[in-house]
PLY file of the C-alpha trace (Angstrom):
ply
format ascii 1.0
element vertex 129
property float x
property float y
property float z
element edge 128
property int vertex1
property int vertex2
end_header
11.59 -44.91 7.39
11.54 -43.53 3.89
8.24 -42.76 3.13
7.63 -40.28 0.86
5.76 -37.01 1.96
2.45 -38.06 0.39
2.08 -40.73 3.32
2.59 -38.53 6.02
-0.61 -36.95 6.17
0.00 -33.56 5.72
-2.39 -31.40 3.21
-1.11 -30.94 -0.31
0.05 -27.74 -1.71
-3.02 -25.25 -2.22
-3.71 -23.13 -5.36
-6.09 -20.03 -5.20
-7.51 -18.48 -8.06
-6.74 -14.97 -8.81
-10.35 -13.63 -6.90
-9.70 -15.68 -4.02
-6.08 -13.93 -3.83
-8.00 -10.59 -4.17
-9.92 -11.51 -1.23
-7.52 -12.35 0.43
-4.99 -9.25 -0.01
-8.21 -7.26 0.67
-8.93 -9.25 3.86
-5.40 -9.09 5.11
-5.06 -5.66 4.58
-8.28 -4.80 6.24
-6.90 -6.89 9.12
-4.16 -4.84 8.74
-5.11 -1.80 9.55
-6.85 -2.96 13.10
-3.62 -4.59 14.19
-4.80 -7.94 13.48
-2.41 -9.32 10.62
-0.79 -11.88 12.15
-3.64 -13.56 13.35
-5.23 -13.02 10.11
-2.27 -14.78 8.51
-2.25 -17.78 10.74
-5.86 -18.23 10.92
-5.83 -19.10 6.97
-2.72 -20.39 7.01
-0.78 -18.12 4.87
2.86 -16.44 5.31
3.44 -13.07 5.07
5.73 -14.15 2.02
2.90 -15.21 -0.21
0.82 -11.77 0.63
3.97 -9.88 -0.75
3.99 -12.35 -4.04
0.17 -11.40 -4.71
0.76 -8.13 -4.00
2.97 -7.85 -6.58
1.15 -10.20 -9.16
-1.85 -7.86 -8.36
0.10 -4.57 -8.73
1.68 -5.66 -12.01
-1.67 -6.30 -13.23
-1.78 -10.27 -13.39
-4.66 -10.86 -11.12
-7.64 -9.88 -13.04
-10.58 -9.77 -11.15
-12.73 -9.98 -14.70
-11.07 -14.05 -15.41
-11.58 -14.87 -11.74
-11.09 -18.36 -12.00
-7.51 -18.18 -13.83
-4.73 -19.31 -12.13
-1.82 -17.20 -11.78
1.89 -18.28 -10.95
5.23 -16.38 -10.64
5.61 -13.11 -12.56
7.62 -12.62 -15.76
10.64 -10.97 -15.52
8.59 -8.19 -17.15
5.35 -8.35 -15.27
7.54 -7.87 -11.62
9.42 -4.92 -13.17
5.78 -3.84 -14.53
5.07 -3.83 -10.37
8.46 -2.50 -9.39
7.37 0.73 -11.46
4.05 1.07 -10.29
5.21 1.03 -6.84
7.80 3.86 -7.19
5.11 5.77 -9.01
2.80 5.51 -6.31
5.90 6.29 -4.14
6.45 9.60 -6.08
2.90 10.81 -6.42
2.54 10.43 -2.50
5.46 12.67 -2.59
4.19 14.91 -4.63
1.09 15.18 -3.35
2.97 16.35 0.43
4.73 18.58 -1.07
2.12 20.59 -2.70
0.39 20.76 0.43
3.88 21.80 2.41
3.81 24.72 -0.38
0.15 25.34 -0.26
0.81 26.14 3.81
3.95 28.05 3.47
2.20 30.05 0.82
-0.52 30.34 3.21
1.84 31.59 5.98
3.76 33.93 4.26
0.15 35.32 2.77
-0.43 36.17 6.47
3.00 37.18 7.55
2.93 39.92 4.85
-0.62 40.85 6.05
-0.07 41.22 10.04
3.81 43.42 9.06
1.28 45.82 6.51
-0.91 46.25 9.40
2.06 46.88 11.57
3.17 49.23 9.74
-0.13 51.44 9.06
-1.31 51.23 12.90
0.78 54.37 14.94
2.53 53.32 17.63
0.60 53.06 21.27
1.64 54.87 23.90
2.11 53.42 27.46
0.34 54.75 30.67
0 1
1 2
2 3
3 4
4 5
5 6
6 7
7 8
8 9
9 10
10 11
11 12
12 13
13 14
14 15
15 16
16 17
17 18
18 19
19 20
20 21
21 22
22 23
23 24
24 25
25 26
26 27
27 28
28 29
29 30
30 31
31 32
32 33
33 34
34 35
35 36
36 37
37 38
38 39
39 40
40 41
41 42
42 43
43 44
44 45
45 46
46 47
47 48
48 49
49 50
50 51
51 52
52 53
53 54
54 55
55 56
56 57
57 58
58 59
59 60
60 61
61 62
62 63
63 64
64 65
65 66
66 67
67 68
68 69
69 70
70 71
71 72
72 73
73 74
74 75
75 76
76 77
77 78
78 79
79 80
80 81
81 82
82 83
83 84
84 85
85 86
86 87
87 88
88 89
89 90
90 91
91 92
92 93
93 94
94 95
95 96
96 97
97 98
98 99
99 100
100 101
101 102
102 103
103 104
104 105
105 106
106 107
107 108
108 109
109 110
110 111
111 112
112 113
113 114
114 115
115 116
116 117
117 118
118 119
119 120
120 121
121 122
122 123
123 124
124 125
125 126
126 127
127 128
């Protein structure tokens, strides 16, 4: 009863390259956005886990699409906090970028406000009938 895991006739663990992680991420997220994820995932046989590792490696830079064939393991210490930084600066410039255009429309509105009181207060009052 001891045999060793080798026997047993599962597959062996797989290594991707860093372009075939690309694809992947890009597939996934394309699958994504339709709702289809999950079956995405289990249809390769991937876990959600390892899209969140490549996501990273790619955000911190490691998976270069140029040296496509190089194989990439687990991020420094200073390549994840490389990611980690890139991710809240994303974060922020989202942030940003809704809050200009909050300012752009209250701007916008109190443009008009001022406009329609001014012609409020230039037009005489109507008189009922």
């Amino acid at each position: 009863m001891g045999s060793s895991s080798r026997g047993s006739g599962r597959p062996g663990r797989r290594a991707f390259t860093a372009a075939e992680k690309l694809a992947h991420l890009a597939a996934y997220e394309a699958a994504v956005a339709t709702g289809e994820g999950g079956a995405y995932l289990r249809r390769e046989g991937l876990y959600s886990s390892t899209i969140g590792q490549w996501r990273k490696q790619r955000d911190a830079g490691v998976l270069d699409p140029a040296d496509p064939a190089t194989k990439v393991g687990k991020l420094t210490a200073e390549q994840a906090e490389i990611a980690r930084l890139k991710k809240e600066l994303d974060a922020a410039n989202k942030r940003i970028a809704t809050t200009d255009a909050a300012l752009d429309i209250m701007g916008k509105a109190h443009a008009l406000l001022e406009s329609i009181s001014e012609s409020a207060e230039q037009d005489p009052p109507r008189r009922k009938r």
